[in-house]
C-alpha positions as CSV (number, residue, x, y, z in Angstrom):
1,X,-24.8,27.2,-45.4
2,X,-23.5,24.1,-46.2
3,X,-19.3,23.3,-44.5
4,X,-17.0,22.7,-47.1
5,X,-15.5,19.1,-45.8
6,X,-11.9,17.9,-46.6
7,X,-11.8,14.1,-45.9
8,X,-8.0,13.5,-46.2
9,X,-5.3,13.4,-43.5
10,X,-4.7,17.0,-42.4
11,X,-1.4,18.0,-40.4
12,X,-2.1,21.6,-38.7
13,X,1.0,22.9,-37.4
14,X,1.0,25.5,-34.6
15,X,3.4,27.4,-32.4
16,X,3.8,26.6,-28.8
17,X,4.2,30.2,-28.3
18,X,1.6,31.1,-31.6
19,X,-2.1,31.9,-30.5
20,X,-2.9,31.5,-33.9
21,X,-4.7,28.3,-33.7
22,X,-6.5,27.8,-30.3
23,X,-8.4,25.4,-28.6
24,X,-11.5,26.9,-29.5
25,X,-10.7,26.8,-32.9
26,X,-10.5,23.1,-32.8
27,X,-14.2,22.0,-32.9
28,X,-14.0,24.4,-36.5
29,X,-11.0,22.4,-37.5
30,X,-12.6,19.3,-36.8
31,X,-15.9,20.0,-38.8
32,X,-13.9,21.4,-42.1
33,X,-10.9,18.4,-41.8
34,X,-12.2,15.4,-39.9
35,X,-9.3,13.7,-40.0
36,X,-7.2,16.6,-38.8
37,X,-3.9,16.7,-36.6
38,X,-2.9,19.4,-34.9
39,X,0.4,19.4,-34.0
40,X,2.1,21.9,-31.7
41,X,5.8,22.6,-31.7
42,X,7.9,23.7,-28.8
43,X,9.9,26.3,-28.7
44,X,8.4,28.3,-31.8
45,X,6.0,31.2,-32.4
46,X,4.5,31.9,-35.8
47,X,7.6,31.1,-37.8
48,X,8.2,27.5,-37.1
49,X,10.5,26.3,-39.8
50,X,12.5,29.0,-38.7
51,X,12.3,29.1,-34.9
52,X,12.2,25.2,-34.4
53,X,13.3,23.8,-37.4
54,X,14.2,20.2,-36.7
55,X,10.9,19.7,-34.8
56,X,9.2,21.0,-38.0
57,X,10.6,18.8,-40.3
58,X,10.8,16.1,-38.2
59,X,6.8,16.5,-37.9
60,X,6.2,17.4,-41.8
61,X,8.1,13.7,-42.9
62,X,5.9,11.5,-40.2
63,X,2.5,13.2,-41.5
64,X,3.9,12.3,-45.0
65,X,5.2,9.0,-44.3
């Protein structure tokens, strides 16, 4: 099967304390979204926005800027 490939800047946000994106997960994110960031902030699980707020906006503006 062919990948389906995004070629746009892609911000992935995960938990520090979230195992839903792994390292091993990374070499996937890579071939689907080459120009993917993955971004981890502290002090959150699965609800970032809500557990870590400021580092989650603060993260969301400089991928958009």
């Amino acid at each position: 099967p062919v990948a389906t490939i995004f070629k746009g800047d892609t911000l992935f946000l995960k938990g520090e304390k979230s195992d839903y994106i792994t390292t091993e997960e990374f070499p996937i994110i890579e071939t689907h979204f080459p120009k993917a960031t993955v971004k981890t902030i502290a002090n959150a699980g699965h609800w970032l926005h809500a557990e870590n707020p400021k580092d989650f906006y603060n993260a969301v503006l400089k991928f958009l800027e």
